[in-house]
N, C-alpha and C positions, 0 to 999 in steps of 0.2 A: 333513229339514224342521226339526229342531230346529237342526240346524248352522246353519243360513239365517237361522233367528230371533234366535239367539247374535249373529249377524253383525251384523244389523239392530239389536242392543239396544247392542252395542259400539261402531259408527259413531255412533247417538246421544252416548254417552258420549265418545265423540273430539269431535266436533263440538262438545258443549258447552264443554271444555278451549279450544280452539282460539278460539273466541269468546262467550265468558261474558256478556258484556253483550246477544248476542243470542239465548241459548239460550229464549228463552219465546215464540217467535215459533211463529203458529198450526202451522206444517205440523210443525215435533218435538213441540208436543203430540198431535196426531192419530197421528204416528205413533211416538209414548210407547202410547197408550190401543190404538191396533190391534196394535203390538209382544204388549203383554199382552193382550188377544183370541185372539190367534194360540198365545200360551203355553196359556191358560186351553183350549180347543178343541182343541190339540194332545194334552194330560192328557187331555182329555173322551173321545180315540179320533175325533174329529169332522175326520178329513182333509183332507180338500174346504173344510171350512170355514176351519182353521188356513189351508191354504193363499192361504185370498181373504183374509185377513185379515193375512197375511206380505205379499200383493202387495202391500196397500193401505201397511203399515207401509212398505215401502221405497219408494213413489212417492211419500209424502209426508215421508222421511228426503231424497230426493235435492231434491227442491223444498225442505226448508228447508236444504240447503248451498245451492241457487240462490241461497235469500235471506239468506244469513249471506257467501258470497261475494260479492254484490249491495252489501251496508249493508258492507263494508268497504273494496271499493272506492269507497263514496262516502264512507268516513271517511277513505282516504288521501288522496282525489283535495282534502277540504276540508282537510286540513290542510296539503297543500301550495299548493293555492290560496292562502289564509289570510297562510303564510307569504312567497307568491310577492309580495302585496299590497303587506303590512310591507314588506319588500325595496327596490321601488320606492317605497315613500313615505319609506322612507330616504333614497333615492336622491335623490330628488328636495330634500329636505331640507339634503341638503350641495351642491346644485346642480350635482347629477349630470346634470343635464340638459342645463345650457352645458357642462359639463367633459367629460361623454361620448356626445355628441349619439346616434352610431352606436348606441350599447349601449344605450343607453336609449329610442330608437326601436325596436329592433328587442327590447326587452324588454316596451314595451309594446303593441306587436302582438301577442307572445306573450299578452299576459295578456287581452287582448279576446279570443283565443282560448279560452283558458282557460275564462275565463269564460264565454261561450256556450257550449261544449262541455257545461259542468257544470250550465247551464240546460236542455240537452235531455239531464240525466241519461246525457251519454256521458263516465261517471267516467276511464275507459282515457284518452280523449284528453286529457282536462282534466288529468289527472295529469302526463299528458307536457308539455306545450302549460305545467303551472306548473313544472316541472321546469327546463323551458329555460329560464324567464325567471329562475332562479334560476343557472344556469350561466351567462348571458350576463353578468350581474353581478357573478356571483363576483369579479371583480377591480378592480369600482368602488370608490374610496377616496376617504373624505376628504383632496382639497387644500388645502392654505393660496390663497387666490385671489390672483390676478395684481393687480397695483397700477391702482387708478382713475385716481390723480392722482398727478402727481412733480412735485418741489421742483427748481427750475434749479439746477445750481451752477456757480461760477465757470470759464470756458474754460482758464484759466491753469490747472489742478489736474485740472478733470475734462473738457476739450472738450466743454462741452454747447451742443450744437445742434440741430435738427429731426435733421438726419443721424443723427449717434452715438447720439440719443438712441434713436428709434425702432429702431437696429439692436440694440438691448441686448435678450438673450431673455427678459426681466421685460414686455421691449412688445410689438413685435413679432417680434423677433427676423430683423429685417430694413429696413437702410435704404433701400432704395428703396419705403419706404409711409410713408415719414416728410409726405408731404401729408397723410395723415388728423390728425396733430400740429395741423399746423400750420393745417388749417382749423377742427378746433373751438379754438385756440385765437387766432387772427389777430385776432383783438378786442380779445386782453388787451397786446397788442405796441405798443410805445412807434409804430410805423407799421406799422401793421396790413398793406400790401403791401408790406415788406420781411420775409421770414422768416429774415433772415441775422441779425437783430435780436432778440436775448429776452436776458432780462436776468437773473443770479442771484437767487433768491428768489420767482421768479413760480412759481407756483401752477400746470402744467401738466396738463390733461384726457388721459385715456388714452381714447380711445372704445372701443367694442367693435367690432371688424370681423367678426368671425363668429360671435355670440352668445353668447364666453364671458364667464362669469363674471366682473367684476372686482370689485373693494372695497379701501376706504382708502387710503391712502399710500406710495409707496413705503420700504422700510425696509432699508436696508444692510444690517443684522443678519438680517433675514428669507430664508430659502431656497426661492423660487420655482419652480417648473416651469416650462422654457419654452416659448413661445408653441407652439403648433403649426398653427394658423390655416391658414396659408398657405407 
């Protein structure tokens, strides 16, 4: 019997190590106060009694690891939730969103996951479910974004026309899409239904065909990713 309660008064003392911020939580005090009952009763010769008082001590030692394992898994599950959050609002912030359509759908699927899971208090899943959306991303980076608009230059030097332009991987990276060129821009063309017609220095719109990202100007010195669209 005393070995029993030795046992019982030592997992207390584990357990508070183990998670200190939760050691005052009702069931280790109960079974602090029935721990020593069982001592006090044991001294007294009172067997029977120690004994009721040893069971009560460890049914309410193992219900408060429930609740010390319980409040940890919902402090892991929130801080990677938390952190899964940030992540995508990163993400979304360097416009991860046109740049990595696939990964950031299927990151924020993850996190509506997440999230509901951790509203019905199922920490295990919500931890997994932020977990992923943290791996899916792992390898989102800020890019320099593809060019909105390009400066013609002269044919003689550089053959710019709808063709070559559009097959440059700064646009599309492919000249037979070179009609998307030339329709948002057939307006600014000295005859608008000739597209064999563009003139150096005209101001050229890059549309987006598949919702990425674009901005400013093309820049020669700049080092672009190429298109991947299509």
């Amino acid at each position: 019997m005393k070995k029993i309660i030795t046992c019982i008064a030592a997992a207390l003392v584990a357990a508070t190590v183990f998670a200190a911020s939760y050691k005052n939580n009702t069931y280790q005090k109960l079974a602090r106060e029935y721990t020593i009952k069982a001592e006090k009763a044991l001294d007294a010769g009172e067997y029977a009694l120690a004994e009721e008082y040893a069971a009560k001590a460890k049914e309410n030692a193992d219900l408060s690891d429930q609740y010390i394992n319980h409040m940890l898994a919902k402090e892991n599950a929130e801080k990677n939730l938390n952190l899964a959050k940030n992540r995508v609002a990163f993400v979304e912030s360097i416009h991860g969103k046109e740049n990595y359509p696939i990964a950031y759908e299927a990151a924020t699927k993850a996190l509506a996951q997440a999230e509901a899971a951790f509203a019905k208090e199922d920490w295990d899943n919500a931890n997994a479910y932020a977990l992923q959306v943290l791996d899916i991303l792992a390898e989102v980076k800020e890019i320099t974004p593809l060019p909105k608009y390009y400066v013609v230059r002269p044919w003689a030097t550089d053959r710019d026309c709808f063709w070559n332009i559009s097959g440059r991987p700064y646009v599309y990276n492919n000249p037979y899409l070179w009609e998307n060129l030339y329709e948002a821009n057939k307006q600014a063309l000295p005859k608008p239904n000739d597209p064999n017609l563009i003139l150096p220095g005209m101001k050229m719109e890059i549309p987006s065909l598949t919702g990425e990202y674009r901005d400013g100007t093309y820049n020669p010195k700049t080092e672009y990713e190429p298109y991947k669209g299509r």
